[in-house]
N, C-alpha and C positions, 0 to 999 in steps of 0.2 A: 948102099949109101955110106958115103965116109963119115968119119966123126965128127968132123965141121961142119959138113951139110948139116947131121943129125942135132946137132948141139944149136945150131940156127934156128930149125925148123921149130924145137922145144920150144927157144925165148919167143918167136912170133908166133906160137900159141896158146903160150902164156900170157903174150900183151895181148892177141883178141879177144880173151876171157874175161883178161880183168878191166878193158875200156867198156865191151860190152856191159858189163856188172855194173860199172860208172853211168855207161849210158841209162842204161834201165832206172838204177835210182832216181839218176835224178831227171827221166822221163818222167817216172812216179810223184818225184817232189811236186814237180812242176805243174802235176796237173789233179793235185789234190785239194778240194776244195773242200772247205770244213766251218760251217757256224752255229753256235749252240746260244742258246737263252736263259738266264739264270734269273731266278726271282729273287732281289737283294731285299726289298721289306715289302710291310702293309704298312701303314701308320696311319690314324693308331692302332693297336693289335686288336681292341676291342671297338668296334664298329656297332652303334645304336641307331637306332630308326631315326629318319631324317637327319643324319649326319656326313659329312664331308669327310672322305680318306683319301690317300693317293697309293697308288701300287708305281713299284719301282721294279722296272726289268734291265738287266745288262744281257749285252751280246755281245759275245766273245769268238772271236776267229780259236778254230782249231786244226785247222789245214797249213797246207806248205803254200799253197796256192793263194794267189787272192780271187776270193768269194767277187761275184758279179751279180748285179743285179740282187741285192739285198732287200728284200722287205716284212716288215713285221706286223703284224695284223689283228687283230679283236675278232674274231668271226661269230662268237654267239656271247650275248651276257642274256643278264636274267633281268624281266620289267621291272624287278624293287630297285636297280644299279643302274645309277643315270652316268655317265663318261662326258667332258667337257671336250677333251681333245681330238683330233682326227684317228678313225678306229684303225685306219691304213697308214704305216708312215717308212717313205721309203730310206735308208740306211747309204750313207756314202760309202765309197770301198773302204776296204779293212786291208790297208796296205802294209803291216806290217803283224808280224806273227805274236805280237802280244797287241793287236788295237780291239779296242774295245769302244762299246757306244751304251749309251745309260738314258733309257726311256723312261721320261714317267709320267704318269696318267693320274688325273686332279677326278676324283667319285665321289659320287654320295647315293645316300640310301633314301629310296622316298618315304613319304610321312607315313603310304599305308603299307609299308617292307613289312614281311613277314617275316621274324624272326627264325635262325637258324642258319645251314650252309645254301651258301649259294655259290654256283660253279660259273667262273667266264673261260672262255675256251679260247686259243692263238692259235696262231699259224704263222711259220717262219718260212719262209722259202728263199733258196738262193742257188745260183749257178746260171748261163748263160747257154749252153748246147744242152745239157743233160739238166733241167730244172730239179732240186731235194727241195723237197716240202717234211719238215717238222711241228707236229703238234702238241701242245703245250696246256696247260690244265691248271688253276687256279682257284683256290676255295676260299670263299670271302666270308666267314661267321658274321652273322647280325643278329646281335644280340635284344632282348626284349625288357619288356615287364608285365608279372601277372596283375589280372585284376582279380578282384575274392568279393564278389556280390555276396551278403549273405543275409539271412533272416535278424532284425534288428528287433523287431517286434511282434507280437501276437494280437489281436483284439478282437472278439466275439459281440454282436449284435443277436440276441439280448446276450450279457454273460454268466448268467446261468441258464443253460441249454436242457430244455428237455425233450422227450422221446415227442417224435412228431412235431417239433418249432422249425422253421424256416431260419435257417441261420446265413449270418452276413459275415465275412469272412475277411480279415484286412490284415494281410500283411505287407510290415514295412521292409523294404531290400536297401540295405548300403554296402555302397562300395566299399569295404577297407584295403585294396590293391592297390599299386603304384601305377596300373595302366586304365585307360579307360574301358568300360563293361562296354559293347554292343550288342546289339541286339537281343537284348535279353528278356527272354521269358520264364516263367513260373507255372509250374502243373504241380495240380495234387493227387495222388494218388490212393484215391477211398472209395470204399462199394457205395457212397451217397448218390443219391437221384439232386443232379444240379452242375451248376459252374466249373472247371475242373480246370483250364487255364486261363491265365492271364498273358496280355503282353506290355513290357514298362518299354523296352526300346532302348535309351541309350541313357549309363549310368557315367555321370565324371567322376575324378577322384573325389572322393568323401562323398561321395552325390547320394540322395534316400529318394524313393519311390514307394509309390504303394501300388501293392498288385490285390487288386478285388476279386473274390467267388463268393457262390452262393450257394446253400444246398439243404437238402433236407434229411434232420437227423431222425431218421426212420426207426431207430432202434437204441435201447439204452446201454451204456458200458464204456468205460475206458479206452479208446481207438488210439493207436499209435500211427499218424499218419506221413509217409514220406515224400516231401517238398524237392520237385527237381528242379534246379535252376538252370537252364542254359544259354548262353554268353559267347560273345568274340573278345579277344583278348590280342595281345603282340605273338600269342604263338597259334594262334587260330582256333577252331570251336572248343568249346569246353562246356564241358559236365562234370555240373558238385549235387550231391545229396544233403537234404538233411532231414531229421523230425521234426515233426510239433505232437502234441497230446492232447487232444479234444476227448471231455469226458460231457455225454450225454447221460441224466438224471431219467429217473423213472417216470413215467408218461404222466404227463401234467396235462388234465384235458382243458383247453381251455375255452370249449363247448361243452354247455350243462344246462340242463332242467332245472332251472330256477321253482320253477313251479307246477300242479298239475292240478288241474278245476274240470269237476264234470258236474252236467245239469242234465238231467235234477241228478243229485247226490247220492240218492240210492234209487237210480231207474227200475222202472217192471219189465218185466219182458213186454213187449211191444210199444216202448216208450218211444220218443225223439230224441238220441242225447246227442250234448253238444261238448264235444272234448277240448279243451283249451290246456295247452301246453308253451309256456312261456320260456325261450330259449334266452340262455344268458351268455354273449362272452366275457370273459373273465381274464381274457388275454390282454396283450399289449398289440395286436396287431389287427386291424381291419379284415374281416373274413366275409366272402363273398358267396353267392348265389349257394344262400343255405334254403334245405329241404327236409322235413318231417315226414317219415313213413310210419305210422301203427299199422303191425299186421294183425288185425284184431279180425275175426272171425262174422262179421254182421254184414249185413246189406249197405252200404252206403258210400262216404267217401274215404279213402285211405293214406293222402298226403296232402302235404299243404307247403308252399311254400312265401320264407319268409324273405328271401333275399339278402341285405348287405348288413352286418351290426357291426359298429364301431365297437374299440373298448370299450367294457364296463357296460353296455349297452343292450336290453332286451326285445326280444318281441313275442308273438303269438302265434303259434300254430295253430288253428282252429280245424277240428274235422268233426264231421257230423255224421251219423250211421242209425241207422233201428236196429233197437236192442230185441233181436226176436228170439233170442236161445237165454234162458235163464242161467246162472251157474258165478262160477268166481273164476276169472282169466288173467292171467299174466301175458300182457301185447307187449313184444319185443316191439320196441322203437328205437329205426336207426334216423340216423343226422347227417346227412351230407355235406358238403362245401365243398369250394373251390378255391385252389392257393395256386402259385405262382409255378409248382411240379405237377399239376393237375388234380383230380378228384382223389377228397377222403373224406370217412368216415367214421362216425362214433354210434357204439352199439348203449341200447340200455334196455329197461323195462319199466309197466306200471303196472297197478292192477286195478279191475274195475269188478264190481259187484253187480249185479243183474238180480233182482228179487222174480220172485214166482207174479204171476197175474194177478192186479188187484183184488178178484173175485174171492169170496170164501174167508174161510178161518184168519187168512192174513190181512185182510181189510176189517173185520170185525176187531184183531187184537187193536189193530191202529185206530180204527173207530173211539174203540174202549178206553186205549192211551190217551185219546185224545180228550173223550167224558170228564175221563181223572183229572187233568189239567186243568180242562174249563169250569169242573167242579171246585176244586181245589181254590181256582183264581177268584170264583164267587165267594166261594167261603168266607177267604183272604179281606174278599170288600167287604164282603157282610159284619166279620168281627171290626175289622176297621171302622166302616158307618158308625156300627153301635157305638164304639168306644167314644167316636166324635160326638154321637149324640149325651153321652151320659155327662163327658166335659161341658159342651153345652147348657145341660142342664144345670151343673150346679154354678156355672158361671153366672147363668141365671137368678140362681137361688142366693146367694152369695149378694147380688145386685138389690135384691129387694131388704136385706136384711138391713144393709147399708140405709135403704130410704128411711125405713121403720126407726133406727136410731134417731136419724137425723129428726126427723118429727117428735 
């Protein structure tokens, strides 16, 4: 090959390198297609329950190409996030290498939005043979307000509590939180036999409720008891603790032996007696289907029942038995009732005397006792008579002396 061929053959393969290089670029320009989505705001930045915002998206070409078939899309929100506009909206072309397009979408949060993040999800897709799909991510803060139910008050039915009273139990719940309380309830947490929660339901701002229990102070001492309150609120369930201080007094019975009568007084062995036991209560509270038991040792009857006493109010146990064992015996006698946590009871004692058979030495002294008295009693009139008689006398005496002047 000579030097001219050779020097030709260079430049034309030279120029095929560098057109094909030409061509290829801008094959490439030409068929690159490019759109991205940029979140320009929220407004306002801070989003409250039941309130209106709007999100602002731009779409930007980034290709050489122009993008076909544009559309941008909402594919998932969340139920608090209501969208006024169409979730689908399609994009005219983007004919030029800086156009741009500025979507924005009019929101709000509903009344019962739960505060915190919430995610709405896009979807960009664009191109006409070879469809790009781009996913897009968006977090929406909704912001809340606490509510603070709290114990406002204490009050006690009766208030001074003693060991064994049925107590009534009132506390008052206010709201001091900026959001409203729902569904709230109150439990107490104590080894008492009774009520242990309440339901108030739905507290407003400043709003007070009372939450009622009842229960029975079984035992005396200083109890620290902890109140849980649980509530809905703008950030959802919630649990607050607190104390209260119930101080149970030492057992105040308010079932008592008023009284105890036995006939005859001092029975013999083989008498008929008749036990009368007069129950009193002494409370503040109506006690019901009350019972008398003497365990007392003799043949006959061993309870009695008096039924219902009001305050302040007594009755009569009566039981009747033969006294066939002589001697001196202490009868535990228990007291039953019925209250409102089921059956209780009060222990006590009496004692009763049984003398020996009236036959013999012991009916003789009483015999005798009895001479002395009735003797004694005679006496008594006989110095009395006289005495009357002797005044008589001289009133008499006195009467005639009187005449004898007069004459």
């Amino acid at each position: 090959m000579n030097q001219n061929a050779r020097i030709t053959y260079l430049f034309l393969l030279v120029f095929a390198i560098i057109f094909t290089g030409i061509s290829t670029a801008e094959s490439e320009g030409s068929g690159y297609e490019c759109v991205t989505a940029v979140i320009q705001e929220i407004s306002p930045s801070s989003i409250g329950i039941d309130e209106e915002f709007t999100l602002g998206i731009n779409l930007e070409r980034c290709g050489t190409a122009i993008p076909e078939d544009v559309t941008f899309e909402i594919i998932s929100i969340p139920p608090d996030i209501i969208v006024t506009e169409d979730l689908v909206t399609k994009i005219p072309n983007l004919y030029y290498i800086t156009s741009e397009r500025y979507l924005r979408y009019h929101m709000r949060t509903t009344p019962d939005a739960k505060p915190g993040p919430h995610i709405i999800k896009m979807k960009l897709t664009y191109g006409n043979e070879i469809v790009k799909t781009k996913i897009y991510e968006v977090e929406i803060k909704v912001i809340g307000e606490d509510a603070e139910p709290r114990i406002s008050s204490v009050k006690t039915n009766p208030e001074y509590i003693y060991e064994g009273d049925t107590v009534d139990l009132r506390l008052d719940i206010e709201n001091f939180g900026e959001a409203i309380a729902k569904s709230v309830s109150v439990s107490l947490d104590h080894e008492f036999k009774g009520i242990k929660s309440s339901t108030i339901g739905t507290l407003d701002l400043n709003g007070s409720q009372t939450a009622l229990f009842k229960f029975k102070a079984s035992e005396s001492g200083e109890f620290e008891i902890p109140v849980i309150i649980e509530y809905e609120d703008d950030f959802g369930k919630q649990n607050d603790e607190y104390d209260i201080k119930i101080t149970v007094l030492d057992k105040k019975g308010s079932l008592n032996l008023a009284s105890v009568k036995v006939d005859p007084v001092l029975p013999y062995m083989g008498d008929t007696v008749e036990l009368t036991m007069r129950v009193e209560n002494s409370g503040d509270r109506t006690i019901n289907s009350i019972r008398v038991y003497a365990d007392h040792p003799f043949k006959g009857l061993k309870e009695s029942f008096i039924g219902t006493l009001d305050p302040n109010e007594d009755g009569p146990a009566v039981i009747t038995f033969i006294a066939d064992q002589a001697g001196e015996y202490e009868i535990p006698v228990t007291i039953t009732y019925s209250d409102d946590f089921g059956e209780e009871q009060i222990e006590t004692k009496i004692n009763i005397i049984v003398l020996e058979s009236s036959d013999g030495a012991g009916t003789a002294a009483v015999i005798l006792l009895i001479l002395v008295v009735i003797g004694g009693l005679i006496y008594n009139n006989y110095r009395t008579k006289k005495a009357k008689d002797e005044v008589i006398r001289q009133l008499m005496a006195g009467s005639s002396n009187s005449a004898n002047n007069e004459k």
